[in-house]
C-alpha positions in Angstrom: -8.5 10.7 42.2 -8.1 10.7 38.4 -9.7 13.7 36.9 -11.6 11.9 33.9 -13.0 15.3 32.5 -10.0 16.4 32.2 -8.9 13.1 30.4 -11.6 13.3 27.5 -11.1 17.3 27.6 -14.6 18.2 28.8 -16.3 20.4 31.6 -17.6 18.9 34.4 -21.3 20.4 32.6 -20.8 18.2 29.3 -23.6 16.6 28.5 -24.3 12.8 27.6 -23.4 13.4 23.7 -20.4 15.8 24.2 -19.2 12.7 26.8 -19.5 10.5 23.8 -18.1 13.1 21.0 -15.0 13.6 22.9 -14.3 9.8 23.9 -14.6 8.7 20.3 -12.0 11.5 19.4 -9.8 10.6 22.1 -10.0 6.9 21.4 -8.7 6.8 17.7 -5.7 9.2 18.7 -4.5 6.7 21.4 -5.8 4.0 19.9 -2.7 1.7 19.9 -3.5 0.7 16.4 -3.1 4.1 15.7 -0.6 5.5 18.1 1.7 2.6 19.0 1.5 0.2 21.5 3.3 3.0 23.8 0.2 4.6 24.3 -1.9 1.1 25.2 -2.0 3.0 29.5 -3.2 5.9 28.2 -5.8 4.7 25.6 -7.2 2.4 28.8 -7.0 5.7 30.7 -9.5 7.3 28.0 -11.7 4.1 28.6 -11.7 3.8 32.5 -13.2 7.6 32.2 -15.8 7.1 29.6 -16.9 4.3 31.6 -17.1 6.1 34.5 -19.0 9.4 33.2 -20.9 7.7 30.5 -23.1 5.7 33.4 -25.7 8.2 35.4 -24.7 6.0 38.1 -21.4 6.0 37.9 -21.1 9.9 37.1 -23.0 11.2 40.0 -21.1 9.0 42.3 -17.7 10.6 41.0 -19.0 14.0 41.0 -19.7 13.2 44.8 -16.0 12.5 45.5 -15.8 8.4 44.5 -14.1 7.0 42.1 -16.4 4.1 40.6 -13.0 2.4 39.0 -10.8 2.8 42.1 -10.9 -0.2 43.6 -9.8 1.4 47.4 -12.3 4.2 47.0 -15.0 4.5 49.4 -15.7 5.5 53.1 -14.7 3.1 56.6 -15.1 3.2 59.9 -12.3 3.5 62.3 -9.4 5.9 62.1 -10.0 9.9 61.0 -7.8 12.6 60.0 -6.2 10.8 57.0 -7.3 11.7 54.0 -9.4 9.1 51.8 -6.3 8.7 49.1 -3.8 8.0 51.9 -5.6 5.4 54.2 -6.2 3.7 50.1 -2.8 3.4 49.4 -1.9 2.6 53.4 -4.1 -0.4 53.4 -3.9 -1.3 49.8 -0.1 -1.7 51.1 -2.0 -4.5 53.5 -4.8 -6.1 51.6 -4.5 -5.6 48.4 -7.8 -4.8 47.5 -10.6 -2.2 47.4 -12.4 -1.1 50.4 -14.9 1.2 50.8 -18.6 1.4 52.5 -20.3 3.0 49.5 -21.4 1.3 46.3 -19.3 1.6 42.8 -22.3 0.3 40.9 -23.1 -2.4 38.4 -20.8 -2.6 34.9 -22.8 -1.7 32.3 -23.2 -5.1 29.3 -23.1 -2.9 26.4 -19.8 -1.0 25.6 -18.3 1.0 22.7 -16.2 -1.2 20.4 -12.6 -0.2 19.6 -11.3 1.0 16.3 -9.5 -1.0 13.9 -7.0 -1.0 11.1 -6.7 -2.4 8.1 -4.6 -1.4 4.7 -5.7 -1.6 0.9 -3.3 -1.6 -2.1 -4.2 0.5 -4.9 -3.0 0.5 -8.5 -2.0 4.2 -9.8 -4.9 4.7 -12.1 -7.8 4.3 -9.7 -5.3 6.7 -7.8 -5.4 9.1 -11.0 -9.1 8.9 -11.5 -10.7 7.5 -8.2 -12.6 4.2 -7.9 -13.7 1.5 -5.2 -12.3 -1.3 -3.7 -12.7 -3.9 -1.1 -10.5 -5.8 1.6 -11.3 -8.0 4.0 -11.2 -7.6 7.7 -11.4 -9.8 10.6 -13.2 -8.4 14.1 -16.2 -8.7 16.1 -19.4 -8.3 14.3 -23.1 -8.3 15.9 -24.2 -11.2 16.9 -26.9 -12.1 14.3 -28.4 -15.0 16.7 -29.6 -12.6 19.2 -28.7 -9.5 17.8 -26.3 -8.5 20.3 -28.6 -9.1 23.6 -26.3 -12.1 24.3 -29.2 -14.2 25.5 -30.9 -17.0 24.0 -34.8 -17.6 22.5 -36.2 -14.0 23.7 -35.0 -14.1 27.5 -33.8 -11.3 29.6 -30.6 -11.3 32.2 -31.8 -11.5 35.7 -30.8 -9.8 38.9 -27.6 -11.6 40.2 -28.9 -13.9 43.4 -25.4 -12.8 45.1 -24.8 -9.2 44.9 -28.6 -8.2 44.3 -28.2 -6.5 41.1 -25.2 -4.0 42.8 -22.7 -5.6 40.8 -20.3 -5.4 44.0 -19.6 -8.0 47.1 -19.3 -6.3 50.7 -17.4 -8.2 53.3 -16.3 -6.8 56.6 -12.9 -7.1 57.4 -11.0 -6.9 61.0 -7.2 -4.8 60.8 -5.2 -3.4 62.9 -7.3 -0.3 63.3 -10.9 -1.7 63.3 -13.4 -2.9 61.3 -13.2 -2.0 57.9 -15.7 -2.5 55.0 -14.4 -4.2 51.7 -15.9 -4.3 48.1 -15.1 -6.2 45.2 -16.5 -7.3 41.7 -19.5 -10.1 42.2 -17.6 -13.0 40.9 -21.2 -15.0 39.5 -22.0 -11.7 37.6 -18.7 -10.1 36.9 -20.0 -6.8 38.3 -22.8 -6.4 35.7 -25.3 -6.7 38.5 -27.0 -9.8 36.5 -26.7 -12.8 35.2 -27.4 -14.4 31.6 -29.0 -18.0 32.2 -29.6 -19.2 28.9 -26.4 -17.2 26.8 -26.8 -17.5 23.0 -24.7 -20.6 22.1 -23.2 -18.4 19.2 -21.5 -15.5 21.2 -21.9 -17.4 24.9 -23.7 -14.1 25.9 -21.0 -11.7 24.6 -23.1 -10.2 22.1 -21.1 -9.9 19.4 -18.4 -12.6 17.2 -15.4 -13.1 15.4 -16.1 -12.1 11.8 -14.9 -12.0 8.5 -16.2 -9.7 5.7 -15.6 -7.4 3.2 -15.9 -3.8 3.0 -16.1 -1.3 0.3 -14.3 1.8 0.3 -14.7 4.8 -1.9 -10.8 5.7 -3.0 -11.5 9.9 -3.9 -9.2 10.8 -7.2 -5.9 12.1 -6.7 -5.0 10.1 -3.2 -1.5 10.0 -2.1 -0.1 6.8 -1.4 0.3 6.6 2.3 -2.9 8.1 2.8 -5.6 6.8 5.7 -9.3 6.7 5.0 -11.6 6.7 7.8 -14.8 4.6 7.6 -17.3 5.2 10.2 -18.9 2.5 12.4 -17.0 -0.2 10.1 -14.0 -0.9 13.0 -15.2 -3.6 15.8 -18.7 -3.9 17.4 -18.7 -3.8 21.4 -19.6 -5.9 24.4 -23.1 -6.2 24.6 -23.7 -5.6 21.1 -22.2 -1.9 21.5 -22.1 0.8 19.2 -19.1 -0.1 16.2 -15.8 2.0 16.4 -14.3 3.5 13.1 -12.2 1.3 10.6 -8.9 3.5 9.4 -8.0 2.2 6.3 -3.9 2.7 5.0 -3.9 3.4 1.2 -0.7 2.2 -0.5 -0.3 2.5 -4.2 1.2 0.1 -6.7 4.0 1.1 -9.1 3.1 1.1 -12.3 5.0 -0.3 -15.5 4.9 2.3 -17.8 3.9 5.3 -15.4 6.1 7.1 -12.0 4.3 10.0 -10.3 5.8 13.2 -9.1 2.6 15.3 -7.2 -0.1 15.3 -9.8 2.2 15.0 -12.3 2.9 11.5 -14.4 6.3 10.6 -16.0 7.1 8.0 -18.8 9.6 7.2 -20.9 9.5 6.9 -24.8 12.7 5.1 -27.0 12.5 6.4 -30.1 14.5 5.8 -33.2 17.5 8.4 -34.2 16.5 9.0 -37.6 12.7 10.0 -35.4 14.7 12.2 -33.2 16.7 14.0 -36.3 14.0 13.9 -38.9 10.8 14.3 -36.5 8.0 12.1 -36.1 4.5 11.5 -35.4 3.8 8.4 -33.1 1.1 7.4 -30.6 1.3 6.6 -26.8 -0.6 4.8 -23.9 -2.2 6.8 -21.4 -4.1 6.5 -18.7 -7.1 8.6 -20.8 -6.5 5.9 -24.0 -3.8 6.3 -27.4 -3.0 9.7 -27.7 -0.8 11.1 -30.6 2.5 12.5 -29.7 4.8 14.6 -32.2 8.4 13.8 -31.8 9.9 17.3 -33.0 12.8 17.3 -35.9 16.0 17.7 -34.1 15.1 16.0 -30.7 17.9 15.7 -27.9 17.5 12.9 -25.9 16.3 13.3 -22.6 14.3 16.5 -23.9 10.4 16.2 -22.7 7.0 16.3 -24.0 4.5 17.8 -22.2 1.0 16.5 -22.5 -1.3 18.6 -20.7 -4.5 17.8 -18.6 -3.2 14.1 -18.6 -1.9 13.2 -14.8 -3.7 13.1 -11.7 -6.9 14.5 -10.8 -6.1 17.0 -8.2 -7.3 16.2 -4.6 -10.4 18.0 -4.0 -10.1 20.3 -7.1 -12.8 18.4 -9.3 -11.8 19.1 -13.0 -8.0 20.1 -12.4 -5.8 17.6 -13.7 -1.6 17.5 -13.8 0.4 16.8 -16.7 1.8 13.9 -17.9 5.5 14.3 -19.2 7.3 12.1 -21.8 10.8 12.1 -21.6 12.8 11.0 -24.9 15.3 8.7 -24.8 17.0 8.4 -28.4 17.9 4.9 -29.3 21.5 4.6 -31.1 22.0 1.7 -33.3 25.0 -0.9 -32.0 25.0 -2.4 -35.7 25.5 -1.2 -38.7 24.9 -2.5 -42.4 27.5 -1.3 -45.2 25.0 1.0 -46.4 23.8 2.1 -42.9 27.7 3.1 -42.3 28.5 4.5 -45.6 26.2 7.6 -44.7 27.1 7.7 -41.6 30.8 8.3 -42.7 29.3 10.9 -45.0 27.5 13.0 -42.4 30.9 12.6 -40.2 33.1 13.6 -43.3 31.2 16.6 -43.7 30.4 18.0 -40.2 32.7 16.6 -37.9 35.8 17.2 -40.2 36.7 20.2 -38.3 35.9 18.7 -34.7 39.5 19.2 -33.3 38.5 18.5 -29.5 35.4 17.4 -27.2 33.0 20.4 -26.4 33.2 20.3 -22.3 30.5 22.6 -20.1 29.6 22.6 -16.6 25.6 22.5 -17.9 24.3 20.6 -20.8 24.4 22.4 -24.4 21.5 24.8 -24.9 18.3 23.7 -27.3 19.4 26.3 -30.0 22.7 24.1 -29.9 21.1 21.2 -29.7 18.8 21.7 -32.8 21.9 23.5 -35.0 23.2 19.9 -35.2 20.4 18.0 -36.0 19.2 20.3 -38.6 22.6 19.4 -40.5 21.8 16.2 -39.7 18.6 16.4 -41.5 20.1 18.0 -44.8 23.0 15.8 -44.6 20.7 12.8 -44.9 17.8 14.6 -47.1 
């Protein structure tokens, strides 16, 4: 017999809302959603025991020594000395079907609804600062009709005329060894022990019905993309108008046109003119925070970086700590050239790289002293 405490991770003392705790946990992680589809046996696994210890019935009767889900569970007369699993799978062998003297009890109408999963794509500046949007999922929602009772104008489900409310069917059966008792699911009621006579024509007495709506979901500043949000009681609403499971929500983030990401960090690239880069200049920028003013400094190499501080991403649970954002320079070179343009060109060439008798090679790039040494005769050169 399957050891369903052990399946939820609970002692055999848990109580009705430890029971509950522990089969919520256990369903997201083998949801197969969540999980994979690999895990679909085990995620029924988790279910068969909740249904079983979540029912006073049911619990007491498995405590006892019978399993309310095991179909060949149960007492019979005729043989002894085999144990109760062995003469179950020796006549399951025969019949293929449960037998058993004792009662497994009626399925309960109302059950917990499953998780569900949905994705949202984000743009990178309500990543930056935080924000809310909305998607639309399709699952079972309430029943508004009856509000989940699954019965129509006020009425109540009745005691099942063929198994008398026991949700079960007894039959006697002759084999090779006796007698034997055999139990099976009422087919009128389904094993709920009742019956719905008037259903609500909007579920048909389910409770609950396809839907379509839209849900809001707070996005906290400085996600990662590839994150999952959890939204509690917003996943699909169970038989009988059961409690909701929890929606998990997979947060991808759009690239950006003039903004990349590196950790809280944000990178763009500025083209700038190479009389800016020589001379030095004062320009302004988009950011996420609005125009801010960026000094390009006289003698700048290209690829060098500007660092403007406090301007990334809000860090993750650090309210008030922000990254950087970092401008990298790229230094435009003019293709075309006017007489004029050329004639100081030659000029600065005549007088600085006169001497230049090979190509400066090095296994790292030139240092920024270097770097600057050439521009600032640049600068006089074109002064």
């Amino acid at each position: 017999m399957a050891d369903y405490y052990e399946v939820l991770g609970v002692d055999k003392s848990a109580s009705d809302d430890e029971i509950k705790k522990a089969y919520r946990k256990m369903s997201r992680k083998y949801h197969p959603d969540i999980a994979g589809p690999e895990y679909e046996d085990k995620f029924k696994e988790v279910n068969n025991a909740y249904a079983v210890l979540s029912d006073p019935d049911k619990r007491r009767m498995y405590d006892s020594g019978v399993d309310p889900n095991d179909p060949n569970a149960g007492g019979f007369g005729g043989a002894s000395g085999f144990g109760m699993g062995d003469m179950s799978d020796i006549f399951g062998q025969f019949f293929g079907g449960a037998f058993s003297g004792g009662s497994q009890g009626p399925v309960p109408r109302t059950q917990p609804g499953r998780d569900a999963l949905a994705s949202a794509t984000i743009d990178l500046k309500t990543a930056v600062f935080g924000g809310t949007t909305h998607i639309k999922i399709n699952t079972f929602g309430l029943c508004q009709q009856c509000g989940g009772s699954g019965t129509a104008n006020g009425s109540q489900p009745t005691t099942c005329p063929d198994c008398h409310g026991q949700g079960f069917r007894q039959k006697v059966v002759r084999t090779m060894l006796g007698q034997m008792m055999t139990s099976a699911p009422c087919e009128r009621c389904e094993g709920h022990g009742t019956v719905i006579s008037d259903p609500c024509p909007s579920c048909m007495g389910h409770g609950r019905v396809r839907t379509s709506r839209e849900v809001g979901i707070s996005v906290p500043a400085g996600i990662a993309d590839e994150s999952r949000i959890r939204l509690a009681h917003q996943g699909e609403v169970g038989e009988g108008g059961g409690a909701a499971g929890d929606l998990y929500v997979d947060v991808r983030i759009k690239a950006d046109k003039c903004f990349t990401r590196s950790g809280d960090d944000l990178h763009c690239w500025i083209q700038v003119p190479m009389s800016w880069a020589a001379l030095g200049h004062d320009m302004e920028i988009d950011t996420f925070d609005g125009k801010q003013k960026v000094t390009v400094p006289a003698g700048c190499q290209p690829e060098e970086t500007i660092v403007l501080k406090n301007l990334g991403v809000i860090k993750l649970r650090q309210s008030g700590e922000r990254g950087d954002l970092v401008a990298h320079v790229n230094v435009h070179i003019p293709t075309k050239l006017t007489d004029s343009e050329r004639s100081l060109i030659e000029q600065f060439a005549a007088s600085h790289d006169a001497s230049a008798a090979h190509v400066a090679q090095s296994s790292h790039p030139a240092t920024g002293s270097q770097r600057k040494g050439f521009f600032s005769k640049l600068k006089d050169a074109l002064s």
